[in-house]
TORVO-226665 format. One line per field, with one value per residue (C-alpha): residue number from 1; residue in one letter; x, y, z. Coordinates in Angstrom, 2 decimals. Example, Ala and Ser with C-alpha at 12.3 -4.5 7.8 and 13.67 -1.06 7.14 Angstrom:
baba	c(1/2) $
vexke	c(A/S) $
px	c(12.30/13.67) $
py	c(-4.50/-1.06) $
pz	c(7.80/7.14) $
END
This chain:
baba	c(1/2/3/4/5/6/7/8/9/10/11/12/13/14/15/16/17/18/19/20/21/22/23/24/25/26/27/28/29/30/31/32/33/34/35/36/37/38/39/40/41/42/43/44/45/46/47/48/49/50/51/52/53/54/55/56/57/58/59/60/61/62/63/64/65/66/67/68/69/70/71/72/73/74/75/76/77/78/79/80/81/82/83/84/85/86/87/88/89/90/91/92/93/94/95/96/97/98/99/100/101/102/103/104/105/106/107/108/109/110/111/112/113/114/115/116/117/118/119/120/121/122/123/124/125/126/127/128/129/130/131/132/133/134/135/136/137/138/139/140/141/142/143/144/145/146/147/148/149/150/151/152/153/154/155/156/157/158/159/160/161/162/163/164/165/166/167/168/169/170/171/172/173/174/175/176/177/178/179/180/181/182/183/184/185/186/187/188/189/190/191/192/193/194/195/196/197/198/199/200/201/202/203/204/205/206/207/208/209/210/211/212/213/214/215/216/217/218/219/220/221/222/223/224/225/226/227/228/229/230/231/232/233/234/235/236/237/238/239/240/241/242/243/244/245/246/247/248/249/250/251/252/253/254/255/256/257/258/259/260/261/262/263/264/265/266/267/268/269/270/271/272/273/274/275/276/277/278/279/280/281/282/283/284/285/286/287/288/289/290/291/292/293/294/295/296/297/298/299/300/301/302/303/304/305/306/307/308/309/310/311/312/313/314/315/316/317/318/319/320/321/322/323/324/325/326/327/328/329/330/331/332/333/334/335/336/337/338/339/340/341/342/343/344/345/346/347/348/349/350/351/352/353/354/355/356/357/358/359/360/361/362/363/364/365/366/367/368/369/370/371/372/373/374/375/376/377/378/379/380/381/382/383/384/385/386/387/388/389/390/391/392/393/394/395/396/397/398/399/400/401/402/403/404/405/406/407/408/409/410/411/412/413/414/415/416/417/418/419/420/421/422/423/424/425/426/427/428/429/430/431/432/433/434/435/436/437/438/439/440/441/442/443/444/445/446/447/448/449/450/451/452/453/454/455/456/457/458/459/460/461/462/463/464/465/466/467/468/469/470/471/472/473/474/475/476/477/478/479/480/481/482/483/484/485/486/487/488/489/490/491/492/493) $
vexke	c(X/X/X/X/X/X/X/X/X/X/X/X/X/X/X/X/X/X/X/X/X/X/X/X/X/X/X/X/X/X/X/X/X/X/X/X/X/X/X/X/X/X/X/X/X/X/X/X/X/X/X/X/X/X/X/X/X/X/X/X/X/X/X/X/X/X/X/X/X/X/X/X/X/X/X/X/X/X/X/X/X/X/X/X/X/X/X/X/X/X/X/X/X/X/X/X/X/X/X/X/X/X/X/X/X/X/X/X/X/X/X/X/X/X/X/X/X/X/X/X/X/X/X/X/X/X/X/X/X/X/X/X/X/X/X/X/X/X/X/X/X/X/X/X/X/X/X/X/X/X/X/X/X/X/X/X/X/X/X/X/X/X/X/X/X/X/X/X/X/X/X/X/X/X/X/X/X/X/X/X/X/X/X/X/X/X/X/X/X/X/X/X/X/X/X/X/X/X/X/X/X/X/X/X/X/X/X/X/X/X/X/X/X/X/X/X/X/X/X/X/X/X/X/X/X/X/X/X/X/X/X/X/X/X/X/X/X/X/X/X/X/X/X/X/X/X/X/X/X/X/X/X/X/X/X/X/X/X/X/X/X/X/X/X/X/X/X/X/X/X/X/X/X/X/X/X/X/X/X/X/X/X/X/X/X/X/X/X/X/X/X/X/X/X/X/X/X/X/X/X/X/X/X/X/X/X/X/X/X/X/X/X/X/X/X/X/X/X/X/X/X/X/X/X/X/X/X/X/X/X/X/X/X/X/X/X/X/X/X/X/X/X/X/X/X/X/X/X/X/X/X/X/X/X/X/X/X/X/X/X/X/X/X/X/X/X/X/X/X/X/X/X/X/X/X/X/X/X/X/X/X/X/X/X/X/X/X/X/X/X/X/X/X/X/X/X/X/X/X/X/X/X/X/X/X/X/X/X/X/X/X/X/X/X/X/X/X/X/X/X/X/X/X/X/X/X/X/X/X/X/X/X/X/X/X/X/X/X/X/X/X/X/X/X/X/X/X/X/X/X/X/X/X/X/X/X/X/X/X/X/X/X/X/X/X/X/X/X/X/X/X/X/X/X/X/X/X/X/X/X/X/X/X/X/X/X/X/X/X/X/X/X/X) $
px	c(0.00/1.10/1.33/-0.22/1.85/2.81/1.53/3.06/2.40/0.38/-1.53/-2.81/-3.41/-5.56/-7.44/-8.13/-8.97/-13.04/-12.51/-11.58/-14.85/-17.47/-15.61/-16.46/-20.43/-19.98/-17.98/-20.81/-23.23/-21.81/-21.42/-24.52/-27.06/-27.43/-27.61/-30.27/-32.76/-32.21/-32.75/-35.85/-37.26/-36.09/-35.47/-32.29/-33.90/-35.17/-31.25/-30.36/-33.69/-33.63/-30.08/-30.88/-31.65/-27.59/-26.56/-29.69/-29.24/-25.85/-26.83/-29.14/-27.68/-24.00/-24.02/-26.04/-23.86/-21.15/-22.92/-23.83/-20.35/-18.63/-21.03/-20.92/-18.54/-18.85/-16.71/-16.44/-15.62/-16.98/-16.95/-16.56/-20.20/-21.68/-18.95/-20.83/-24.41/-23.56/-22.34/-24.72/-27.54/-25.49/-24.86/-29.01/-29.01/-26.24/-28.04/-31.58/-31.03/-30.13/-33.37/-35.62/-38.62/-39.45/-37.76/-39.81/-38.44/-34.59/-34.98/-36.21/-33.20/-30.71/-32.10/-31.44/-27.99/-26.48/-27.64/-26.39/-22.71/-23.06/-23.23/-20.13/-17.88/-18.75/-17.39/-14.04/-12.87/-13.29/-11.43/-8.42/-8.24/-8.84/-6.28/-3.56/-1.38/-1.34/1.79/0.41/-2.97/-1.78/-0.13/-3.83/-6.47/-3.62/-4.25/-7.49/-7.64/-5.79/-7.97/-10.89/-8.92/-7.90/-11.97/-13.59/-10.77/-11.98/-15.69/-15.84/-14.34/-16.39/-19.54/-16.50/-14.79/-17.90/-19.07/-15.13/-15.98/-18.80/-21.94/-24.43/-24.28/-27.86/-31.46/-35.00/-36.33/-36.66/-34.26/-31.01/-28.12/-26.56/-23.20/-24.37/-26.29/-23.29/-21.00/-23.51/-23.62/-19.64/-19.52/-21.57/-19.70/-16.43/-17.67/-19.26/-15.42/-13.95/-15.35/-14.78/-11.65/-11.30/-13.83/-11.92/-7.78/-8.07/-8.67/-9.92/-8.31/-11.33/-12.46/-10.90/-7.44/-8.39/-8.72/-5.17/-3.62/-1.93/-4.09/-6.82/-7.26/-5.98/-3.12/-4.67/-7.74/-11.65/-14.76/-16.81/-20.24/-21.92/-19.98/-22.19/-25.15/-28.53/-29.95/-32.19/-35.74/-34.95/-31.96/-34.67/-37.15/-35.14/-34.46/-37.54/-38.58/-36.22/-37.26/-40.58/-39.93/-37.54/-40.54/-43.13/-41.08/-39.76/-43.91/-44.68/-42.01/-42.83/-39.97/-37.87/-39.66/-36.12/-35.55/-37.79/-35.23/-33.00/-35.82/-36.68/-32.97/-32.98/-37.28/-35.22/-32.55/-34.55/-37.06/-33.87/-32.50/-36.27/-36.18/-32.26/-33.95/-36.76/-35.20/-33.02/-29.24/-28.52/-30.87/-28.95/-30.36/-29.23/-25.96/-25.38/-26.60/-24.75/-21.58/-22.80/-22.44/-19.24/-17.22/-13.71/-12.43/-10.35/-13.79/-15.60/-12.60/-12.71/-16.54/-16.10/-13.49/-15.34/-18.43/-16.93/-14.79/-18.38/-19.96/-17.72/-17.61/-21.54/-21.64/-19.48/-20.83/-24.15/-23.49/-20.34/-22.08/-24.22/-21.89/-18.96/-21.48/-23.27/-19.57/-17.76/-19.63/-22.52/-25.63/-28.01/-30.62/-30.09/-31.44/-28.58/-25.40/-23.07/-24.73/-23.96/-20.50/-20.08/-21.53/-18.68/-16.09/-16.89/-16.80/-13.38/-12.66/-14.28/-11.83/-8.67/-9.48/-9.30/-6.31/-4.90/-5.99/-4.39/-0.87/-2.10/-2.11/1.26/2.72/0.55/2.24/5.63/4.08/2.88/6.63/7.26/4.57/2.39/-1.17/-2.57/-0.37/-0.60/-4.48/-4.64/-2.10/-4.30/-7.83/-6.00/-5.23/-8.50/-10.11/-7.49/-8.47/-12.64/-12.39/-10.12/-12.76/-14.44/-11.80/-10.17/-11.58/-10.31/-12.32/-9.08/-7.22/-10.05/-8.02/-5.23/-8.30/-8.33/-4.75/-5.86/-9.24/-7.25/-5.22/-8.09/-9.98/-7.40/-6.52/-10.45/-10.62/-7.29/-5.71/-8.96/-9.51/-6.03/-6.42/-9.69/-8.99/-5.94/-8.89/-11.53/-11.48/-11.07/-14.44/-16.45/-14.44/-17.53/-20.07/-17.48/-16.46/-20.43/-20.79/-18.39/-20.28/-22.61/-20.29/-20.04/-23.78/-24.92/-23.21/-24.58/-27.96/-27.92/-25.81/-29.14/-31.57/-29.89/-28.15/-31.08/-32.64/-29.42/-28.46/-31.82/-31.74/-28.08/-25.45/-27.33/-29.00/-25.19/-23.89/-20.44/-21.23/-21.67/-18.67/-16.51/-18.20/-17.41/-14.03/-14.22/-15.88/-12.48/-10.28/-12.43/-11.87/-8.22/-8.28/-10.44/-7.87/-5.70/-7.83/-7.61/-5.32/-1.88/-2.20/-6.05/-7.10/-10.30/-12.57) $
py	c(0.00/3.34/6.32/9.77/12.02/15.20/18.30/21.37/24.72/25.99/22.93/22.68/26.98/26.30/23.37/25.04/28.66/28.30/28.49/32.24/32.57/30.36/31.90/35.53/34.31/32.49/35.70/38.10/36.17/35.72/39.24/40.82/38.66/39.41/42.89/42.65/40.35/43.19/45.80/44.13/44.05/40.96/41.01/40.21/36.60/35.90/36.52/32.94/31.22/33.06/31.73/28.32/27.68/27.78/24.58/22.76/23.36/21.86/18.47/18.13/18.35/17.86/14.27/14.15/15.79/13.86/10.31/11.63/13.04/9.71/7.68/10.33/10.53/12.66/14.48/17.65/14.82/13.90/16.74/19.44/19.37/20.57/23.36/24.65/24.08/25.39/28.55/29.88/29.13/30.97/33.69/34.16/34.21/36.19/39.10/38.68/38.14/42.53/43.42/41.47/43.24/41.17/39.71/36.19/36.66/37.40/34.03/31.97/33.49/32.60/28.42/28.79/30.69/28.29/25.02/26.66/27.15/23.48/22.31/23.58/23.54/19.98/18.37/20.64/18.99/15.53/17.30/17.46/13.83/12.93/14.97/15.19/12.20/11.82/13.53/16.80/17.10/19.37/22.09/21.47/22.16/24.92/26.30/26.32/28.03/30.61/31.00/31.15/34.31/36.08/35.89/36.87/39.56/41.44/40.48/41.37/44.65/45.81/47.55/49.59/50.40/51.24/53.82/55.08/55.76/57.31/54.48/55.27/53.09/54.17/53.43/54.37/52.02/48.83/48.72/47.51/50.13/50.45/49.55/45.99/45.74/46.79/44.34/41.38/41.86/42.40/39.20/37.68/37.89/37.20/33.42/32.67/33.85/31.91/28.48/28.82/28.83/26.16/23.93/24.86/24.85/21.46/17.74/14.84/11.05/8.94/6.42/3.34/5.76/6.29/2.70/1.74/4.19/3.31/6.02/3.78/2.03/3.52/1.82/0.67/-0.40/0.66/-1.15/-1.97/-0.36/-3.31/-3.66/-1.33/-3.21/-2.32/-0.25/-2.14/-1.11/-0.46/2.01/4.23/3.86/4.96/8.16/8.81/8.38/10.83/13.49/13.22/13.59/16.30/18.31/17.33/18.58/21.89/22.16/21.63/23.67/26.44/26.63/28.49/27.59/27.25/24.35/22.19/22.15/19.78/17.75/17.82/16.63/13.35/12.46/13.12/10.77/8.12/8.19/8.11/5.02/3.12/4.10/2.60/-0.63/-0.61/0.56/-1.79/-1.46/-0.21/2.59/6.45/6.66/3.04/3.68/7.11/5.81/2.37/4.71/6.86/4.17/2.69/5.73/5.27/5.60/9.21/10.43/9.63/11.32/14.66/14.67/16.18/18.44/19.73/20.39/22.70/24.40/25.08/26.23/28.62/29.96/29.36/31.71/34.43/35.22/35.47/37.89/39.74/42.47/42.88/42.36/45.02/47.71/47.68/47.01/49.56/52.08/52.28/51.46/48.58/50.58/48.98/52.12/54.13/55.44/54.39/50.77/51.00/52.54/49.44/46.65/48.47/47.76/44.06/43.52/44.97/42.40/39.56/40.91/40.79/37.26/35.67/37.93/36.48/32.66/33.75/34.03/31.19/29.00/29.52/28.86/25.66/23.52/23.64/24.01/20.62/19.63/20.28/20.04/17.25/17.83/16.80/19.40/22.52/22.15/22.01/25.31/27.04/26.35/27.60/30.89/31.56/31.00/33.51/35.91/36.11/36.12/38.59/40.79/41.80/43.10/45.76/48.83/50.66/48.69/49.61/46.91/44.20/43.58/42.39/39.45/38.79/37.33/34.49/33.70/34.00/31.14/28.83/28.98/28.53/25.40/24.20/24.05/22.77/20.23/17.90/17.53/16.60/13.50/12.84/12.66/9.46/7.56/7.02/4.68/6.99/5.73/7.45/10.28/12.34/10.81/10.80/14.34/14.84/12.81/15.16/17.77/16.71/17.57/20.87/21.09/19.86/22.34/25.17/23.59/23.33/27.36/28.14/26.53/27.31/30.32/32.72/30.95/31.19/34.91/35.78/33.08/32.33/35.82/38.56/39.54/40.76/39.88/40.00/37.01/34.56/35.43/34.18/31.21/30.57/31.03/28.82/26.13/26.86/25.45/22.30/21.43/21.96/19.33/17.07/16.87/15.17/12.11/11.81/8.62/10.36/7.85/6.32/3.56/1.80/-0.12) $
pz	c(0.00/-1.02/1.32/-0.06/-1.67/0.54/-1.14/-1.61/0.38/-2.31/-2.79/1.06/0.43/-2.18/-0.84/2.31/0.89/0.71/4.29/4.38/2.36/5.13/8.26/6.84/6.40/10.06/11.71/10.60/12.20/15.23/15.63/14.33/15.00/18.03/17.19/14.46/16.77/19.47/16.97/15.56/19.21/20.91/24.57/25.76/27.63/24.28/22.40/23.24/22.01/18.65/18.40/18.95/15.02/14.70/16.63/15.96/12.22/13.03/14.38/11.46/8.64/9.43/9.97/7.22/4.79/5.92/5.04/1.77/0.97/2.07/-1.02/-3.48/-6.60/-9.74/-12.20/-9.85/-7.07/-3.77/-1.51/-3.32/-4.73/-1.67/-0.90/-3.96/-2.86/0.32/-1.40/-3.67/-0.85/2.00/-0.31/-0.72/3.22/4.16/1.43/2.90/6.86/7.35/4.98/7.39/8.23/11.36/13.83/13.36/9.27/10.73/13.10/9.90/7.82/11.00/10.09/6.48/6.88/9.59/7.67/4.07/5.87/7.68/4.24/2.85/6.01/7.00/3.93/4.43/7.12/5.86/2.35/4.83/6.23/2.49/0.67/3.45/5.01/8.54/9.07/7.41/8.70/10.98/9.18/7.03/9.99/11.02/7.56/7.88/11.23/9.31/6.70/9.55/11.27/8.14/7.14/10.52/10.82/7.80/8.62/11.95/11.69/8.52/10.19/12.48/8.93/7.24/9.90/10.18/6.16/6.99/6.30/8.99/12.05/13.05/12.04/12.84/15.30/13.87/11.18/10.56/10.17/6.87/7.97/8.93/5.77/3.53/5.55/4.84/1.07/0.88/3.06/0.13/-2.53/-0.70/0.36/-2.96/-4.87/-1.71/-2.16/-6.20/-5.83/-4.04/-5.72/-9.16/-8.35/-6.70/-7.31/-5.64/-4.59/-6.36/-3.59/-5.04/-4.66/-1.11/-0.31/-1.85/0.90/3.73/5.90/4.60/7.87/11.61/12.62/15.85/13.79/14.24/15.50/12.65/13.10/13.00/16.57/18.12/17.09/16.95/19.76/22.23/23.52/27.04/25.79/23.39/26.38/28.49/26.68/25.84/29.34/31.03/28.36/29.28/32.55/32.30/30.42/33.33/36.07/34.11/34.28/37.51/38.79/36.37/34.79/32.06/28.61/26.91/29.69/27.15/24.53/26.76/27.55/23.99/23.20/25.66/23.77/20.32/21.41/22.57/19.25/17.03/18.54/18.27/14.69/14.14/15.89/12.99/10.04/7.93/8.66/5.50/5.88/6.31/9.83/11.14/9.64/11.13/15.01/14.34/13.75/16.91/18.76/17.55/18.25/18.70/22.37/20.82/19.80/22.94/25.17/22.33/23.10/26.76/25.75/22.65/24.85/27.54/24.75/22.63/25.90/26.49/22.75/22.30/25.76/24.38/21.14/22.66/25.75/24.54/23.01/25.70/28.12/26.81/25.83/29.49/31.49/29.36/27.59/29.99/27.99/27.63/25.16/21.29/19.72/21.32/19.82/23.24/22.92/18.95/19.77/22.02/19.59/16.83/19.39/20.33/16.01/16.88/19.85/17.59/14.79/16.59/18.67/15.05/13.83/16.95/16.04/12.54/14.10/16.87/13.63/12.47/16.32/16.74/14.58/16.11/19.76/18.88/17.63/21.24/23.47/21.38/20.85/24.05/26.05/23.05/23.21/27.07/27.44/24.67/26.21/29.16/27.85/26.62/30.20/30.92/28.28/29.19/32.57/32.46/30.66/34.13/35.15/33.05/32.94/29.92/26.85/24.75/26.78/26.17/23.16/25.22/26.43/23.49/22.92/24.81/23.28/19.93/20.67/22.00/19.18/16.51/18.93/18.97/15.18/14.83/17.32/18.25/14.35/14.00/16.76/15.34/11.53/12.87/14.79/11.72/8.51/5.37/4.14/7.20/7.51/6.68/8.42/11.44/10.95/11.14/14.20/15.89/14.91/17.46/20.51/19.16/19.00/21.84/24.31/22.47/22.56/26.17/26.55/24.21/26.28/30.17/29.65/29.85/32.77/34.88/33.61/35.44/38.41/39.37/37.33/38.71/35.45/34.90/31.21/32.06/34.78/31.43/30.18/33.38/33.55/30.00/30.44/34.04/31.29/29.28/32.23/32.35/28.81/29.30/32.07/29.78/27.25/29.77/29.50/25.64/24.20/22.61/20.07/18.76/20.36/20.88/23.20) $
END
């Protein structure tokens, strides 16, 4: 068996350059949409619901695109099909979601926009454990995480350009300023060229080339999914079970309506396991929980430090706006100019966290040289804790970019290093639906920041914004001792 061919500089550029294109649709709606639901007349309790269309969206149709991906050639290849799709139907979102006239319209737009970039950036990171040999996956999710900075550098910071320019940062009440409109249609065009590129200045190993490789296969081997076997009764019963009864006492003790959405999660659970038990094994569904359930033992370590490192992330791009222009410049009112002054300068934070994870991605490879992955990701998730607790604490909002050293380096670390440990642990021939599966541990935290962090801003923080973003960064410092518990090398069970 023959091992892949290292490719050049330029090749992994190329392959990984749609990237800059999906992080610039992803950065502007992580920090605007907040600001447009706010604008449009959603309460602050209600931020977190509207936002919960983004990691559901997620566990729907990544695993999904990641199945189909795995079983699909054609002359334009296997994954790079859906970068396309994913494209032109993001692009359609990302030029409709700042014209919305209602705020029900802007959360409908959110679903469409979030699934349209699930379906191009799912299929990029099984391009990388496809294209790239072991040995170089690195330096390609590093690439990528620089691709991700460059993009949300440039995207975050455009409404702060645009009213520097002299675009009007202010609307009547109800309306969208132009400088957030202008930076969604520039946004636009940027993915759409983006992903081109990529789709058209780079090939694809054919599946029967994939198989002949010596990556084919882990080392260490894989439990066939078939090993998992089918789910029994009792197991979907049980799930079922505790969401019901997760929903009946959220009821009797009158609790927050957002609580249902966890509830809703263990029901969903337990009726997707009945239907694996009833469906044939070769359906899409069977396949998918059969290879749920089959996880390697890397996968099932990742999934604990993947959730605290989402909860923390999930909790600062939903508060920080809130949080910096009510600390720092003193007002909680959306229609003023202080709270629009202070929405400008969190794009700015957002901006510089990913210039940061931009330079974060050229360090990481040889901090891994040195440290090895388990160690680099651990100090970086460490340093982001660092960098948003720190944020109650400095006065001067000028110096909040100094926070944001820290955060920089965590997040070029999440999208890099647990990739990297993954992409050794999974057969080439479910590297999408695995890369999809994972998707789910990215999810599932921000499901449950969605559904708890509005009851516990109100019942447990204070009603204080700036309380979410410590205990995201305390939820930084347990994923950093999660990683701890992670094999070095893949193993299994």
């Amino acid at each position: 068996m023959n091992s892949k061919p290292q490719l050049s500089f330029w090749q992994i550029w190329n392959m990984c350059f749609g990237f800059l294109g999906i992080q610039f649709g992803f950065a502007l709606q992580n920090a605007n949409a907040s600001r447009i639901f706010e604008t449009l007349g959603a309460s602050m309790e209600a931020v977190p619901g509207l936002w919960i269309a983004a990691p559901l969206t997620g566990l729907l149709v990544q695993p999904v695109i990641g199945y189909l991906s795995d079983r699909t050639w054609t002359r334009w290849g296997r994954r790079r099909p859906f970068f396309m799709i994913g494209a032109v139907l993001t692009t359609l979102a990302l030029l409709v979601m700042p014209n919305s006239p209602t705020l029900w319209i802007a959360a409908g737009t959110l679903w469409v926009l979030d699934a349209s970039i699930n379906v191009s950036m799912e299929p990029f990171r099984a391009f990388v454990g496809d294209q790239l040999a072991p040995r170089q996956r690195p330096t390609g999710y590093a690439m990528q995480s620089f691709f991700i900075g460059v993009g949300a550098i440039v995207a975050s910071l455009l409404p702060f350009l645009l009213a520097h320019w002299g675009v009007a940062n202010t609307a009547a009440p109800g309306e969208v300023p132009d400088t957030v409109r202008y930076a969604f249609y520039f946004g636009a065009a940027v993915l759409l060229a983006a992903i081109a590129w990529t789709v058209f200045s780079t090939r694809e190993y054919s599946p029967a080339e994939l198989a002949a490789f010596d990556d084919a296969e882990p080392a260490t081997g894989h439990r066939a999914a078939a090993a998992g076997g089918a789910p029994s009764w009792s197991q979907a019963g049980a799930w079922l079970l505790l969401g019901v009864a997760l929903a009946a006492l959220i009821a009797w003790r009158d609790g927050d309506r957002m609580l249902y959405v966890l509830a809703g999660l263990c029901a969903a659970y337990g009726v997707l396991l009945a239907l694996a038990r009833v469906l044939p094994g070769t359906h899409m569904l069977a396949t998918i929980v059969g290879d749920l359930r089959a996880m390697p033992l890397t996968m099932r370590r990742l999934a604990w430090v993947q959730f605290f490192s989402w909860f923390a992330l999930f909790a600062m791009w939903i508060y920080t706006t809130a949080a910096v222009a009510g600390t720092h410049f003193g007002s909680t009112d959306p229609q003023s100019a202080a709270y629009n002054e202070g929405a400008n300068w969190v794009g700015v934070l957002f901006g510089a966290y990913n210039g940061f994870a931009a330079l974060a991605a050229l360090v990481i490879p040889r901090m891994v040289r040195a440290l090895g992955l388990r160690w680099s990701h651990l100090l970086n998730l460490w340093l982001g804790g660092l960098g948003l607790v720190s944020l109650m604490f400095i006065g001067d909002p000028k110096w909040l970019l100094l926070s944001m050293v820290g955060v920089g380096f965590a997040w070029a670390s999440i999208l890099s290093l647990p990739y990297a440990l993954l992409s050794d642990s999974v057969p080439s021939t479910k590297m999408g639906v695995y890369m999809g599966i994972f998707n789910f541990f990215i999810v599932i935290p921000q499901l449950v920041a969605a559904s708890a962090l509005g009851f516990a801003l109100r019942a447990w923080l204070g009603g204080v914004p700036m309380h979410v973003l410590v205990l995201g960064g305390c939820s930084l410092f347990v994923a950093g001792l999660c990683v701890l518990r992670v094999p070095s090398r893949p193993e299994v069970v």
